[in-house]
C-alpha positions in Angstrom: 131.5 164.0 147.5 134.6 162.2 146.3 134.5 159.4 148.9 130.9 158.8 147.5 131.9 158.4 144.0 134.8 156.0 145.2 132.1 154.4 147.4 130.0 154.2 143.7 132.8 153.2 141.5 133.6 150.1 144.5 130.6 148.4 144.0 130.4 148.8 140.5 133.8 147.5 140.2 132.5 144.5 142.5 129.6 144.0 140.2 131.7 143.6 137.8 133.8 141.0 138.7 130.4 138.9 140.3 129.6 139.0 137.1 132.6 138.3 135.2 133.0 135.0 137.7 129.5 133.6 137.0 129.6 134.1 133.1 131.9 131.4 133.5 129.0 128.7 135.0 126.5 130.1 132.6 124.2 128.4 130.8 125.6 125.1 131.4 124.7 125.7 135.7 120.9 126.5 134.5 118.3 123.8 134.9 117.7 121.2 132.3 114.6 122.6 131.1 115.8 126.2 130.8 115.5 127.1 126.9 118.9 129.4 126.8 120.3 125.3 127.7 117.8 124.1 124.5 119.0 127.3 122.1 122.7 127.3 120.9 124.7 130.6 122.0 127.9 132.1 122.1 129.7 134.9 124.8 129.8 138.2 122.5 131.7 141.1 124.1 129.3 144.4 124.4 131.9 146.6 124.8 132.5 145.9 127.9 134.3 143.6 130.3 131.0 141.3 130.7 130.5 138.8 128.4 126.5 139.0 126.8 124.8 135.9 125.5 123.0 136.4 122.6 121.9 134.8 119.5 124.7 133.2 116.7 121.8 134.8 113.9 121.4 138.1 115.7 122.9 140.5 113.4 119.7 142.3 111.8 117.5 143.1 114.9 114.4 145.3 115.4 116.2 148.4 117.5 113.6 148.4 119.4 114.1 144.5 120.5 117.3 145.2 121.2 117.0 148.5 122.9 114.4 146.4 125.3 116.7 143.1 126.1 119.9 145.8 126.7 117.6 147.9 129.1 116.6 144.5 131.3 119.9 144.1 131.6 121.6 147.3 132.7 118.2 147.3 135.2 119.7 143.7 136.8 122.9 145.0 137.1 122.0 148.5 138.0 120.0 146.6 141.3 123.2 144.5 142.0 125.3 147.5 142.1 121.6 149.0 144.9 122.5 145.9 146.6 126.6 146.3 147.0 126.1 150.0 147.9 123.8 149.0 151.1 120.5 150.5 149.1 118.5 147.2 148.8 118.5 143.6 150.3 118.3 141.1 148.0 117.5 137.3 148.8 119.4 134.7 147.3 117.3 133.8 144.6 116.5 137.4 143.8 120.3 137.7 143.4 120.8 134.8 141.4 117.6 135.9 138.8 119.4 139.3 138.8 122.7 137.9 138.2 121.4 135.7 135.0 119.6 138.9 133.6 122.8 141.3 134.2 124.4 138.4 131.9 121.7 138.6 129.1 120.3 135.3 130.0 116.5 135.6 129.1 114.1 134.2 131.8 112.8 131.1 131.6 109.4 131.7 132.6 107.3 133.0 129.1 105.2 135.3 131.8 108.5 137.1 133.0 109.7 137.1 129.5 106.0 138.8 128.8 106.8 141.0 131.1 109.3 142.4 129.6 107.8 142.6 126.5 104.6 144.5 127.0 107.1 147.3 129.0 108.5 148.7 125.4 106.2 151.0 123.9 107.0 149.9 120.3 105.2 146.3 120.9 102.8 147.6 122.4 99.5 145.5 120.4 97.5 148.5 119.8 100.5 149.9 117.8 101.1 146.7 115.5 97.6 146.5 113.9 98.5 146.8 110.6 99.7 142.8 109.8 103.2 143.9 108.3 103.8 145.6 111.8 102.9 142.6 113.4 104.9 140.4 111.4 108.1 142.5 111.6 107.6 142.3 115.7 107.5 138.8 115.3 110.4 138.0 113.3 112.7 140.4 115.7 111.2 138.8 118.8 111.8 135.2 117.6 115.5 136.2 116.2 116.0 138.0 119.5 114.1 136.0 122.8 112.2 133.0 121.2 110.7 131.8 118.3 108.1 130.1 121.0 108.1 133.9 122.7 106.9 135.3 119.4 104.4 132.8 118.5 102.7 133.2 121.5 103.1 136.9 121.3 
């Protein structure tokens, strides 16, 4: 069992440092179009040794908004670690995607971003039909992803 859990820590250790080194060309390596280029950010620490990029105004945010964008990213870097330990082949641009997520860059297609949305339970539209509900979504969803995100949510 031991050389397992070495095997584990490895490739999380490996991870790590893949994503440590491409922080470093993020956002400024994304295309032109890309809105985390358009939206002004800063590295924040999260407690760990990778850097997250999230929002300068992002202090007050819906829990469940947050809970969602940290979840997307321990999924990305949970199949990078798949990947090092031999449990998943991932092609380049797979990788890349994954990589960008793991850093808590948000995608930069709206139906990927969607995507993600409509997989936490709390925004789910049935539950915001009262219009204070809905409002309070928005305003963490524009704080947190978009304000274009939360319009068109």
């Amino acid at each position: 069992m031991p050389p397992a859990q070495s095997r584990q820590e490895r490739a999380f250790a490996e991870v790590e440092a893949l994503l440590a080194h491409s922080s470093r060309r993020y956002p400024e390596s994304l295309p032109a179009f890309h809105p985390e280029r358009l939206i002004p950010r800063r590295p924040e620490g999260d407690g760990g040794t990778l850097p997250a990029w999230s929002d300068i105004s992002g202090a007050g945010l819906d829990s469940a908004v947050h809970r969602l964008r940290r979840v997307a990213q321990d999924q990305a870097r949970a199949a990078l670690v798949s990947e090092h330990l031999g449990e998943m082949i991932l092609s380049p641009a797979e990788r890349e995607r994954l990589i960008t997520r793991a850093l808590g860059i948000l995608p930069g297609s709206e139906e990927e971003l969607f995507g993600e949305l409509l997989s936490e339970p709390a925004l789910a539209p049935g539950r915001l039909a009262e219009p204070a509900a809905l409002l309070e979504a928005c305003e963490a969803l524009g704080r947190h992803y978009r304000p274009a995100s939360a319009l068109a949510y």
